[in-house]
N, C-alpha and C positions, 0 to 999 in steps of 0.2 A: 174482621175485628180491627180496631185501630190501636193499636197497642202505646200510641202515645211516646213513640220513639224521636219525634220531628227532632231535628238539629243536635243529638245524643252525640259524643263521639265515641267512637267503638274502636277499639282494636282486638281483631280475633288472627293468632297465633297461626302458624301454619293455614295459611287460607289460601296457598297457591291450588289449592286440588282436594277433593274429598268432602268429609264434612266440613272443614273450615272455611270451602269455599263457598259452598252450601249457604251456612252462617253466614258469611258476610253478604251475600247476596240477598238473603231474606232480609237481615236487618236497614240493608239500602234501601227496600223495596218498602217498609216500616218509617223511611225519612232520615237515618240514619246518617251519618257522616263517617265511611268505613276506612280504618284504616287495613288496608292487607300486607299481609307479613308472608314472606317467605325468602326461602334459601336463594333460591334461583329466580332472578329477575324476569327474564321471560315466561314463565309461568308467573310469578306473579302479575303481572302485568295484564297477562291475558284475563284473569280474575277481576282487576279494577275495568281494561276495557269491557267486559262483559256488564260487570254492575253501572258502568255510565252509558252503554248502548239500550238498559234498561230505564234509564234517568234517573241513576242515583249519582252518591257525592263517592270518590274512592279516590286514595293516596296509597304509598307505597312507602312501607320500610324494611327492608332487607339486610339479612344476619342469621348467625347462628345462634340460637339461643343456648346451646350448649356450652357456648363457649364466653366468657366472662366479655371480652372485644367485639362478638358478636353482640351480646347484646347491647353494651354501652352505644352500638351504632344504630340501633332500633329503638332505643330510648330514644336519642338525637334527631331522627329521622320521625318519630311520632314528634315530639315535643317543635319541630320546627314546622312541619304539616298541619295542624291543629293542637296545639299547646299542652295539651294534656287528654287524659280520655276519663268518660262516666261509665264505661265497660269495657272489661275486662273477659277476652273469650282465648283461653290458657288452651287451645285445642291444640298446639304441638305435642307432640309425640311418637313414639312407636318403636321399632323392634331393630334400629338399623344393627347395632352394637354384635346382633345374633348372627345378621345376615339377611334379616326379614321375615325368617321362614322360623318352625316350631323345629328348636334343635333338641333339649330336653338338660333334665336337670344337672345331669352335672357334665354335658359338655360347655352350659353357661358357666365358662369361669371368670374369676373374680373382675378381672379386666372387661369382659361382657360388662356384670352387674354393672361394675361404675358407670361405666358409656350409657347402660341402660337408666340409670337413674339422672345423671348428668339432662337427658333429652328428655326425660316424662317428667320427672320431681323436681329437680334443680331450677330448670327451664323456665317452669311457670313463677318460682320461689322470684328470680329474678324479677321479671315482670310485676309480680305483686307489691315488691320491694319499692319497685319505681317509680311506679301508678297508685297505690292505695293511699299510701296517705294523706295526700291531696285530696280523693276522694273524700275519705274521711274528715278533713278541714270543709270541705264544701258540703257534709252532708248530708249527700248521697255517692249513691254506686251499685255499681253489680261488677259481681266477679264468680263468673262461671268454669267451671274445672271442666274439662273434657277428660273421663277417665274409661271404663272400658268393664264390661258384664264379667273378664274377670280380677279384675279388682277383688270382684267377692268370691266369684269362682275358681278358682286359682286353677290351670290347668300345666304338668309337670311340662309338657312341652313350651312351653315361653315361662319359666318360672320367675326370669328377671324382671320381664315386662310385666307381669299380672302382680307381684310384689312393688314395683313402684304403681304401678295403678291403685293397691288399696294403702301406699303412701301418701297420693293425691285423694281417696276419699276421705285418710284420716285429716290430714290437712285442711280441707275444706270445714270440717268440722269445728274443730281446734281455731281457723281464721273467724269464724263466725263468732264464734266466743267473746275472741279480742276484740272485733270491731263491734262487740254488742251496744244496740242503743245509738249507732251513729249515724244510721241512714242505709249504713252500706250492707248490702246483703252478699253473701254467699255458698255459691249451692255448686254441686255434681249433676250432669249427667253421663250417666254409661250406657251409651250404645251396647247392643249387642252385633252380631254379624249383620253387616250393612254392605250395600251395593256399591261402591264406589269405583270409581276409577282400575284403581286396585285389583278389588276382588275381581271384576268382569276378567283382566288380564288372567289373574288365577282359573275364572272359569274355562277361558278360551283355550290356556294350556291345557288345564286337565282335561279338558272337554275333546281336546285333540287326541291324547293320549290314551283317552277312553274309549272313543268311541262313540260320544255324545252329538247327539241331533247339533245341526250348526245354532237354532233360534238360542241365546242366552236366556230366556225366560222358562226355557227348557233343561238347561245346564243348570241352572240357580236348583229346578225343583230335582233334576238327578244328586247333585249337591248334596241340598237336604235331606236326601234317602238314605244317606252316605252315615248322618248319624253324629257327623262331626263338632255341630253345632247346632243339636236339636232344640226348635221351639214350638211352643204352639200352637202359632198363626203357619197362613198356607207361603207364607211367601218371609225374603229377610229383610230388611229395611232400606228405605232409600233416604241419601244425604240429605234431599229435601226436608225429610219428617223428623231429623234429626235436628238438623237449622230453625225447623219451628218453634220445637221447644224451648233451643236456645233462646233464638228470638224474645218468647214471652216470658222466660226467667230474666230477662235482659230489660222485661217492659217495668213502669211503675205498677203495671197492674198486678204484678210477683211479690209485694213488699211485704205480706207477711209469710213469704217462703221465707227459710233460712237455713243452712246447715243440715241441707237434705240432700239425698243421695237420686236421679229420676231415673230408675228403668226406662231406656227406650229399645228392646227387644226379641219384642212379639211374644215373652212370653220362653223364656228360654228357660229351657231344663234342662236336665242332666242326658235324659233319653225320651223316643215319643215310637211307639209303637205303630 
């Protein structure tokens, strides 16, 4: 399907690795003109050279987006790369504040929250800040929230991260409102447990420490026996399938989505017998 992305310019948040990288990839492959953002330059990089050994367009701006100087250098660094952008993929995020891992609720203290909200909620707030209204003056736009199954699910072990997650679904909400009527769309997707990068490392640990066959397609379904993050489809998601959607929330063909929140899953529940 041609999603009608030719010469778009796109910046997706955190795309050194995971699904951001995913995303940016997909939407190069779409005709896109990607901006990739991340912390660390050599991952990022590895990102753009990947998307142009595919024969797309990819630049580079790197920052912290937690940090008010970080970003002013990724504003800078988009706006002298390609002038401005027509999407917005806010996929920064995640758990560092905690340690990475599920501490629980009240070893997250307050100094957690802030860090945690600073990197999931704050983050993207900037970016919206710097990118939308332009958009809106020109029209159009997309701006996509990368937020996370739980957002809605709130589980006590990450209670900081899963409370700025259903900060960015309300928000999404809320920005659709204000830019009602301009062109510009905005929508959620929440992944649930996905393959990434990440996770594999988590399998290979656990998977050592368990006792688990070496194949990871075999760790993935000991995993899911495990209960922790029950769905259910047979298998968790891959950044790929994640990136697509983005992708076509990102296409004109999305234009009367708005202010929606996308399961991408497989279907997660609470528990699956």
């Amino acid at each position: 399907m041609d999603l009608n992305l030719t010469g778009k310019r796109a910046l997706v948040t955190g795309s050194s690795s995971g699904i951001g990288r995913a995303a940016a990839q997909v939407l190069a492959r779409e005709g896109a003109v990607v901006v990739v953002h991340g912390r660390n330059r050599a991952r990022a990089e590895a990102t753009a050279e990947a998307i142009r050994r595919d024969g797309g367009t990819a630049h580079l701006a790197i920052g912290d987006l937690a940090q008010d100087e970080g970003a002013a250098a990724v504003v800078a660094a988009v706006g002298q790369a390609v002038g401005g952008v027509d999407i917005l993929v806010n996929n920064i995020g995640g758990n560092e504040s905690a340690g990475g891992g599920l501490t629980g609720w009240f070893n997250d203290t307050p100094q957690v929250w802030t860090g945690t909200m600073q990197q999931n909620l704050v983050a993207p707030v900037r970016m919206i800040h710097a990118f939308v209204p332009a958009m809106r003056e020109r029209g159009w736009g997309r701006v996509i929230n990368v937020s996370s199954g739980g957002g809605a699910q709130p589980t006590p072990q990450a209670a900081a991260y899963c409370a700025a997650k259903a900060a960015v679904n309300n928000l999404t909400v809320g920005l659709s409102v204000e830019l009602a009527r301009s062109g510009v769309t905005v929508n959620t997707v929440s992944p649930g447990c996905t393959r990434t990068d990440m996770f594999e490392g988590t399998l290979r640990t656990m998977g050592d420490a368990q006792g688990w066959p070496e194949d990871l397609d075999a760790r993935e379904k000991a995993f899911m026996d495990l209960g922790l993050f029950a769905c259910a489809s047979e298998r968790y998601g891959r950044p790929e399938e994640v990136g697509a959607l983005i992708a076509f929330l990102a296409s004109p063909l999305s234009g009367f989505i708005n202010g929606a929140n996308y399961r991408i899953d497989g279907g997660q529940v609470q528990s699956v017998n």
